[in-house]
The first five atom37 places (N, CA, C, CB, O) and aatype in JSON, in Angstrom:
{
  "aatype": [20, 20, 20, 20, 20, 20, 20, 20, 20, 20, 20, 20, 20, 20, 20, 20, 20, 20, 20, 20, 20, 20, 20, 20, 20, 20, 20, 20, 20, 20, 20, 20, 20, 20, 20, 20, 20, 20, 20, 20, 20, 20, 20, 20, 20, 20, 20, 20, 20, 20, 20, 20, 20, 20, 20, 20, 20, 20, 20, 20, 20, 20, 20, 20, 20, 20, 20, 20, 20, 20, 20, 20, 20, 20, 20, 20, 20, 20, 20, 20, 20, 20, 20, 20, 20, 20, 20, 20, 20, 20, 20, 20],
  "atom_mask": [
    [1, 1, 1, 1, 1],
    [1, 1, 1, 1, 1],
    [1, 1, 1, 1, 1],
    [1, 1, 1, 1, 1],
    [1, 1, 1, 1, 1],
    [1, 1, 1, 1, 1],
    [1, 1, 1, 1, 1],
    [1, 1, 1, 1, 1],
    [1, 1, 1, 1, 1],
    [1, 1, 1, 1, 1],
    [1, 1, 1, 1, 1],
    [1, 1, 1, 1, 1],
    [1, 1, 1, 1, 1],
    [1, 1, 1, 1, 1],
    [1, 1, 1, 1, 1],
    [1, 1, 1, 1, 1],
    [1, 1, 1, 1, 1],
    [1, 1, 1, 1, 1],
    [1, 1, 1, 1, 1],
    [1, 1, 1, 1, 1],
    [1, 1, 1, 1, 1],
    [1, 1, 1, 1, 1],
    [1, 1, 1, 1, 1],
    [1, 1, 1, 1, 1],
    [1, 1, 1, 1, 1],
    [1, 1, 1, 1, 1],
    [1, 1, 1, 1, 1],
    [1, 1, 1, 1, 1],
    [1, 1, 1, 1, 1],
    [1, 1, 1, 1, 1],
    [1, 1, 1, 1, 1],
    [1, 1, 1, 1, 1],
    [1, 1, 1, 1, 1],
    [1, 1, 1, 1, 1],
    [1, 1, 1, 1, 1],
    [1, 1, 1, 1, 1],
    [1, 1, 1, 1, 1],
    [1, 1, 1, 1, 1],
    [1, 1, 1, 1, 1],
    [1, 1, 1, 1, 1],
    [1, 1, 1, 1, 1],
    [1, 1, 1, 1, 1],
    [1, 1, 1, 1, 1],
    [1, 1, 1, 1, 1],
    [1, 1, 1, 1, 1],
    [1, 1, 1, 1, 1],
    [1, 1, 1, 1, 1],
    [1, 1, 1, 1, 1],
    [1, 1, 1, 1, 1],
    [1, 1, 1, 1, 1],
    [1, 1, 1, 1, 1],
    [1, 1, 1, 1, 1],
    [1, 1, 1, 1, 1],
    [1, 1, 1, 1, 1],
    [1, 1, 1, 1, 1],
    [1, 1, 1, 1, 1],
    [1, 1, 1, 1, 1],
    [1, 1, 1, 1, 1],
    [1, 1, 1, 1, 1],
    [1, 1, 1, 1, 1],
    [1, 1, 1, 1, 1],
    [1, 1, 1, 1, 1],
    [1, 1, 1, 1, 1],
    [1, 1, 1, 1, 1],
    [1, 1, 1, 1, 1],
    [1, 1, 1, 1, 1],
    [1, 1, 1, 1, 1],
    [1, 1, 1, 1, 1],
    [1, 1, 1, 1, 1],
    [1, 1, 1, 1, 1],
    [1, 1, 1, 1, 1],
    [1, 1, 1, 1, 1],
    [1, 1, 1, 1, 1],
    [1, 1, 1, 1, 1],
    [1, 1, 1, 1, 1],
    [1, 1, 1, 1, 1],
    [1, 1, 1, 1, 1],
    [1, 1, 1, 1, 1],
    [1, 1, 1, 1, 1],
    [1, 1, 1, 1, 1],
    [1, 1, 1, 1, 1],
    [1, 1, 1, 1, 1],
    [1, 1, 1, 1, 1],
    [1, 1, 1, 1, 1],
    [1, 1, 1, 1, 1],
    [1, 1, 1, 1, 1],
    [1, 1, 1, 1, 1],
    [1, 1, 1, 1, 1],
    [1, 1, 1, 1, 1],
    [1, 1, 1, 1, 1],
    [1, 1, 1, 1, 1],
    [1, 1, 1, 1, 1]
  ],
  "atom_positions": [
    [[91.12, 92.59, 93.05], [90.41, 93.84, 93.12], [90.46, 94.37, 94.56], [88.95, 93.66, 92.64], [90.1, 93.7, 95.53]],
    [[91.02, 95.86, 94.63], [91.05, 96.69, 95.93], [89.19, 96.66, 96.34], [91.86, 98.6, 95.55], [88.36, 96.96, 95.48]],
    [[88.84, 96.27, 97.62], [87.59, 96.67, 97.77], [87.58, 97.53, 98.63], [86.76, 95.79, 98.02], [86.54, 97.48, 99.28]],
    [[88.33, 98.38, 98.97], [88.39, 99.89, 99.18], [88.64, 100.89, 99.1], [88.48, 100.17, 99.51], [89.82, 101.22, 98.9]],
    [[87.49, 101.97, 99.25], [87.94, 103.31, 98.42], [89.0, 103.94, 98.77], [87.06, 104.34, 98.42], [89.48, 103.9, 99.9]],
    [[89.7, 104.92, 97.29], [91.16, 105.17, 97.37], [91.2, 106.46, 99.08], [91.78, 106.07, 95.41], [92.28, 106.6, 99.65]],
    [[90.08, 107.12, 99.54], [90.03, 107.5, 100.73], [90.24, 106.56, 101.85], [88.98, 108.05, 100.83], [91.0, 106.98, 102.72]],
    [[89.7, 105.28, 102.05], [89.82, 104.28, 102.58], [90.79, 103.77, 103.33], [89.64, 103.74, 101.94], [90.9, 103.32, 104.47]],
    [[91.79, 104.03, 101.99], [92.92, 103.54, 101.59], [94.04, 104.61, 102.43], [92.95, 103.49, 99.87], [95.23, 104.34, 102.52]],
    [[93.42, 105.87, 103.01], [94.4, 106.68, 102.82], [95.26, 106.29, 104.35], [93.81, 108.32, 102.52], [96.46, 106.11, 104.55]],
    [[94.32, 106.27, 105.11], [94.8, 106.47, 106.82], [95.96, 104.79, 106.72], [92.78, 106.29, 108.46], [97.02, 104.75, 107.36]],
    [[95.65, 104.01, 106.13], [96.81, 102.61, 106.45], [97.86, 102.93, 105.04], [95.82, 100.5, 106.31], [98.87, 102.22, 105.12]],
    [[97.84, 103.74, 103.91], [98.74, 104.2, 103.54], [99.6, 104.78, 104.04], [98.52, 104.6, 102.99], [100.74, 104.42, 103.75]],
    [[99.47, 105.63, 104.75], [100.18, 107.0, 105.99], [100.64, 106.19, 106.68], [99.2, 108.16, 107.03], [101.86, 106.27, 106.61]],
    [[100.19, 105.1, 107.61], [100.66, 104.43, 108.41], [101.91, 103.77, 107.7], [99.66, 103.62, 108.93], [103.0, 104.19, 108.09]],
    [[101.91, 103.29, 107.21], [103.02, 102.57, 106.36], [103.98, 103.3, 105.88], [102.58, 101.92, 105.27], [105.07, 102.76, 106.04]],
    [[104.04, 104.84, 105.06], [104.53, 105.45, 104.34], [105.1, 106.09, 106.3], [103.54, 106.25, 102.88], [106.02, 106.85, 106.01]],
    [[105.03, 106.11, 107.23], [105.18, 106.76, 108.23], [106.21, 105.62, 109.02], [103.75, 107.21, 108.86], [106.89, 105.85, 110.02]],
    [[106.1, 104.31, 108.24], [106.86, 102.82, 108.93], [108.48, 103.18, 108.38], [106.07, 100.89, 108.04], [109.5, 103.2, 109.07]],
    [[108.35, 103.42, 107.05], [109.2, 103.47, 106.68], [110.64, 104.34, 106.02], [108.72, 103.02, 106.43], [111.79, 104.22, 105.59]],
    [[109.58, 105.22, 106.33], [110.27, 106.89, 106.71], [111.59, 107.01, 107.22], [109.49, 107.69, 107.88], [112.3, 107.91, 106.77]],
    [[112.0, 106.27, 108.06], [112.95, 106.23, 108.92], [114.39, 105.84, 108.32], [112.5, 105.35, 109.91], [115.52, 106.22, 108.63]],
    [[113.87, 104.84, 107.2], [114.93, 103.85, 106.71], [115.77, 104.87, 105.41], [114.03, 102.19, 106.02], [116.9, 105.07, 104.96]],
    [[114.5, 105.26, 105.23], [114.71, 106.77, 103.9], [115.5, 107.6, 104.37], [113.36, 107.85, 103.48], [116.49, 108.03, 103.78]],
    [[115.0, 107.99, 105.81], [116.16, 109.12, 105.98], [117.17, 108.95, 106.21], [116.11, 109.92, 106.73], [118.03, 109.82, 106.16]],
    [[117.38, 107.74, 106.54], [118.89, 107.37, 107.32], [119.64, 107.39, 105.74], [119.01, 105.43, 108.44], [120.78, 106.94, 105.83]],
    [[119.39, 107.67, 104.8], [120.31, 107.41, 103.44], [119.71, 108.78, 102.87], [119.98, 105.75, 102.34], [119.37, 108.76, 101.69]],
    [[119.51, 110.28, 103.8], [119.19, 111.31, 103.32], [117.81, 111.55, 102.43], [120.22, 111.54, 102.73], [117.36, 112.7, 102.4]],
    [[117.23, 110.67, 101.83], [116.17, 110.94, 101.32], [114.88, 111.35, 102.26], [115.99, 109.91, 100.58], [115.12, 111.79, 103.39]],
    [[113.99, 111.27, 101.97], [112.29, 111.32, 102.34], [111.3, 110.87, 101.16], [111.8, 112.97, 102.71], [111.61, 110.83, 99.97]],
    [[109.86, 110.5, 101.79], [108.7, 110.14, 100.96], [107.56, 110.96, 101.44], [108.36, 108.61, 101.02], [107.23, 111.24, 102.59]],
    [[107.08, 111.27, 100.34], [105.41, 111.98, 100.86], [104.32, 111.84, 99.62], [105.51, 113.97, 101.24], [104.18, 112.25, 98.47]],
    [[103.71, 111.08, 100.5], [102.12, 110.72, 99.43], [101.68, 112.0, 99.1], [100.59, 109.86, 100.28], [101.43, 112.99, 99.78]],
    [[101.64, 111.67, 97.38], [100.69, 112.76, 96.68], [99.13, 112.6, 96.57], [101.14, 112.9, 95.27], [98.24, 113.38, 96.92]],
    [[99.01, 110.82, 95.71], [97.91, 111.1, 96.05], [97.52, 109.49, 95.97], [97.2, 112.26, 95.2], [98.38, 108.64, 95.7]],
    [[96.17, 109.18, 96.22], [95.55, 107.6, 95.7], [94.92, 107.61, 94.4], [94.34, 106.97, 96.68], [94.24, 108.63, 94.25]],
    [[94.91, 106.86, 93.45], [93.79, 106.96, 92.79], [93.72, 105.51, 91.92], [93.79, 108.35, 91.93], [94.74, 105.06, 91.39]],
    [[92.62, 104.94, 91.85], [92.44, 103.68, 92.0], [93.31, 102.63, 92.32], [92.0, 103.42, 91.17], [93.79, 101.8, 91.55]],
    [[93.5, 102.79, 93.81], [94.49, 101.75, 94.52], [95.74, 101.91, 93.74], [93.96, 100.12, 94.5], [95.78, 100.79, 93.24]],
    [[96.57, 102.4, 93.4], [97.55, 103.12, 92.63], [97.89, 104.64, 93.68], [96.82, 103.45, 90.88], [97.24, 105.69, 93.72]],
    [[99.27, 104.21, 94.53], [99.87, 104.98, 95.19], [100.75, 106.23, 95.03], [100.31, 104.33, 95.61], [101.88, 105.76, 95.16]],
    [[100.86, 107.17, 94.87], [101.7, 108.09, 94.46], [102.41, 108.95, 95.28], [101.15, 108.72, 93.73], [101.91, 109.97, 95.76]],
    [[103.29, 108.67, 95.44], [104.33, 109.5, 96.29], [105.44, 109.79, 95.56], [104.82, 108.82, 97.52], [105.71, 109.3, 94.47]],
    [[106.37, 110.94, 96.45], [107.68, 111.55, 95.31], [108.76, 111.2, 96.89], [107.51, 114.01, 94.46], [108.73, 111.69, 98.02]],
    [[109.55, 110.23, 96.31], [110.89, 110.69, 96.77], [111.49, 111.9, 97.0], [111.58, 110.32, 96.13], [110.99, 112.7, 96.21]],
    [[112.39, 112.48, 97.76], [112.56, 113.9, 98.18], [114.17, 113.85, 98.5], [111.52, 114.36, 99.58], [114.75, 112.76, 98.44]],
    [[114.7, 114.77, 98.76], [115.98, 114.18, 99.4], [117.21, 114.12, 98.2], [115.6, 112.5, 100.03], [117.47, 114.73, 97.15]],
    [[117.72, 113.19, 98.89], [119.01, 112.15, 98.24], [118.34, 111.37, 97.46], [119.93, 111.13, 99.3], [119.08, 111.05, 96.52]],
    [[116.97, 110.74, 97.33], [116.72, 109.84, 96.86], [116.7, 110.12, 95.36], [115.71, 109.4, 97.45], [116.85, 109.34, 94.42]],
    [[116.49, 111.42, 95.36], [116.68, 112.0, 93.8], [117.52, 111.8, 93.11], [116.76, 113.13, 93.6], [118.66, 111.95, 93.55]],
    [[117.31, 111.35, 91.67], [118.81, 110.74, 91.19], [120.09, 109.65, 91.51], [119.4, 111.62, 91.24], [121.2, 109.49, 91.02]],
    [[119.11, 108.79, 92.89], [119.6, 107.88, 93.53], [119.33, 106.74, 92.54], [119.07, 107.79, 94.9], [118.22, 106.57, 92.06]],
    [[120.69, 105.75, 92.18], [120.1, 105.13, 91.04], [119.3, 103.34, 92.23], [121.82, 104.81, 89.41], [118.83, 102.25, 91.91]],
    [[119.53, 103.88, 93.25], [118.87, 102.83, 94.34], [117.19, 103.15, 94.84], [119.9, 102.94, 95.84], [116.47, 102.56, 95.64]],
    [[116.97, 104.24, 94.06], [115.15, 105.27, 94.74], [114.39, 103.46, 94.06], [114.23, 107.86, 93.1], [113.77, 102.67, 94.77]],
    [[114.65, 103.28, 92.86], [113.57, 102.48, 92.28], [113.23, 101.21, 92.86], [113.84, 102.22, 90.99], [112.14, 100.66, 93.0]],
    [[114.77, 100.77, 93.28], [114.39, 99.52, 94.59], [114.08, 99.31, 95.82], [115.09, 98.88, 94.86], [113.74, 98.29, 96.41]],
    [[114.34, 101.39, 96.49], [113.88, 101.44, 97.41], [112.04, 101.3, 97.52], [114.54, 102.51, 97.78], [111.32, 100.84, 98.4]],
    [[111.74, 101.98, 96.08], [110.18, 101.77, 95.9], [109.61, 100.51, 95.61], [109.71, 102.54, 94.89], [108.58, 100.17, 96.2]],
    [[109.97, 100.01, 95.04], [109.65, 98.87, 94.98], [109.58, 98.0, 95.7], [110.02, 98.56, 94.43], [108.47, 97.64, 96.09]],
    [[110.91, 97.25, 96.19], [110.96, 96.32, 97.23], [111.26, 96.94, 98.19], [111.72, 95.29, 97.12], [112.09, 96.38, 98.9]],
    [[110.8, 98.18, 98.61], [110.9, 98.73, 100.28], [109.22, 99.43, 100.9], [112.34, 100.33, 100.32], [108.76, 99.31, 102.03]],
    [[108.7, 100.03, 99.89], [107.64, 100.87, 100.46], [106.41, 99.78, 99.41], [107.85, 103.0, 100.07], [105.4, 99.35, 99.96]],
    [[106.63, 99.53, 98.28], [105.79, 98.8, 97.68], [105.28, 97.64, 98.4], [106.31, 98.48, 96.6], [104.17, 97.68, 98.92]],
    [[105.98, 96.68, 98.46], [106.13, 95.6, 99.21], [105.6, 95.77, 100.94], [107.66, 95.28, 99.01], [104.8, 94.99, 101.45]],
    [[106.08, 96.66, 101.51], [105.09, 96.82, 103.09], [103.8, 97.07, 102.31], [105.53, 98.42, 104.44], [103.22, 95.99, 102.19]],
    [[103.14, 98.04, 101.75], [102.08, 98.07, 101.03], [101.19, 96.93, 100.76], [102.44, 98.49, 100.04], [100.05, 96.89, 101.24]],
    [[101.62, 96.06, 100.07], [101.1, 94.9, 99.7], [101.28, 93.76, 100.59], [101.55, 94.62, 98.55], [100.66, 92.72, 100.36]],
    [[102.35, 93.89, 101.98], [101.92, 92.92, 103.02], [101.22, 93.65, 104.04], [103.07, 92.13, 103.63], [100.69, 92.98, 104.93]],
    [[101.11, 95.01, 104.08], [99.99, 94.97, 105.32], [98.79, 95.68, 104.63], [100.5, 95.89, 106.88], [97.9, 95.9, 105.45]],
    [[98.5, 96.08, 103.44], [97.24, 96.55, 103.14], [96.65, 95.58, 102.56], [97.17, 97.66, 102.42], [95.97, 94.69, 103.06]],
    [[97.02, 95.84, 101.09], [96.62, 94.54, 100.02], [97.84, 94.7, 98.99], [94.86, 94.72, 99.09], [98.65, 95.55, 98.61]],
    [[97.34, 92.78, 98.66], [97.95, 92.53, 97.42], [98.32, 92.89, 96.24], [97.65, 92.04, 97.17], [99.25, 92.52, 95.52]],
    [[97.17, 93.94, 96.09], [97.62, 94.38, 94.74], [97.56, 95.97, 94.95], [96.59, 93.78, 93.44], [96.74, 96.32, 94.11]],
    [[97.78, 96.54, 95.28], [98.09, 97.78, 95.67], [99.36, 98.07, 94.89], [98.21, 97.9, 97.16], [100.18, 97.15, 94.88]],
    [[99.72, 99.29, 94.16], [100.91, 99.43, 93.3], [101.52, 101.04, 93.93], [100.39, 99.37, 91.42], [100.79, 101.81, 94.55]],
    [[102.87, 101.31, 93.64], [103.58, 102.51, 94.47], [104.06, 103.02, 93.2], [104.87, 102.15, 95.75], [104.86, 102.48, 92.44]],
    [[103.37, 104.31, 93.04], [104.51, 105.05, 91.38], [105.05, 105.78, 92.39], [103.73, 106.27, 89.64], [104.5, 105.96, 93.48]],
    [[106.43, 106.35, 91.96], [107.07, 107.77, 92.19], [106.27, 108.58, 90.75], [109.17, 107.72, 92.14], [105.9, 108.25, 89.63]],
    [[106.3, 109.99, 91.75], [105.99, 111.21, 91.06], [107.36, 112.21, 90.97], [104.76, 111.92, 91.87], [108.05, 112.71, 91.85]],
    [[107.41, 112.28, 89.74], [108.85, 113.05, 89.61], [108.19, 114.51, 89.8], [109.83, 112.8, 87.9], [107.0, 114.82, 89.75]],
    [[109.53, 115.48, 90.07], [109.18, 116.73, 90.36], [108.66, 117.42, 89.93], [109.68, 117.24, 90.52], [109.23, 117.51, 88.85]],
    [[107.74, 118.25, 89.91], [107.02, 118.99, 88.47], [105.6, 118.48, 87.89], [108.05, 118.73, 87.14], [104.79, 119.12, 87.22]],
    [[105.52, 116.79, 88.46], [104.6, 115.99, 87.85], [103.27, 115.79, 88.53], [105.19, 114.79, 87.65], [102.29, 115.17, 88.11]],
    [[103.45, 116.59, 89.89], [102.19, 116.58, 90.59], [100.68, 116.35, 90.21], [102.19, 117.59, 91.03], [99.77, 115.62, 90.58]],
    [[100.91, 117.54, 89.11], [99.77, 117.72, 88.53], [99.04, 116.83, 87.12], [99.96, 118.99, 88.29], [97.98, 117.06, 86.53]],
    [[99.9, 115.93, 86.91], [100.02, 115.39, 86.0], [100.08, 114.18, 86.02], [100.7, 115.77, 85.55], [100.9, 113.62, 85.29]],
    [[99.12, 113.36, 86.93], [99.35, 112.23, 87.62], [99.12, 111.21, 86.6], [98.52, 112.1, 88.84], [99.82, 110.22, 86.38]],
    [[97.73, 111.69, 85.83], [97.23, 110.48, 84.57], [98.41, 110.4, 83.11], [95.34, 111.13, 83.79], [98.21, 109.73, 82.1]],
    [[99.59, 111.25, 83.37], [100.45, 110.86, 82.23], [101.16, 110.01, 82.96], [101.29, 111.93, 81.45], [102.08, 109.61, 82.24]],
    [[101.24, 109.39, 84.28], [102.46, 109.06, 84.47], [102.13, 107.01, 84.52], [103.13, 110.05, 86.07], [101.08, 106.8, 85.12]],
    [[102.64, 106.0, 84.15], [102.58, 104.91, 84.23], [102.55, 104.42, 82.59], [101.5, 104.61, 85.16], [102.48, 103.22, 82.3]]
  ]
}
């Protein structure tokens, strides 16, 4: 169990999502947090990463994974596909 709120959560999200930024662009893509909501991360790939059939391992074992070693353990990373902003509770 996250014992902090998904606001909490936001400023060492950024930090992280700001670590790894770098690695994204160097392969044309970008990331930008949409939103938190119960410790459940949401950001959209941007870029190249679109239709990259490598975005899902970049999320996973690239931005997920810093996530869960410098925040917490169980902290989870969805991509938000384009369009889906608004539509966060259909997506998982």
């Amino acid at each position: 169990m996250i014992l902090f709120s998904d606001e909490e959560l936001k400023p060492a999200v950024e930090n992280v999502i700001e670590k790894v930024r770098p690695s994204i662009k160097l392969d044309g893509g970008d990331i930008e947090l949409i939103d938190i909501i119960n410790g459940v991360v949401f950001v959209q790939l941007k870029g190249a990463c679109i239709g990259c059939a490598s975005s899902g391992t970049t999320l996973k074992f690239g931005v997920e994974r810093q996530m869960k070693a410098l925040i917490h353990p169980e902290i989870s990373v969805m991509n938000v596909p384009i369009g889906w902003e608004d539509k966060l509770d259909q997506l998982g």
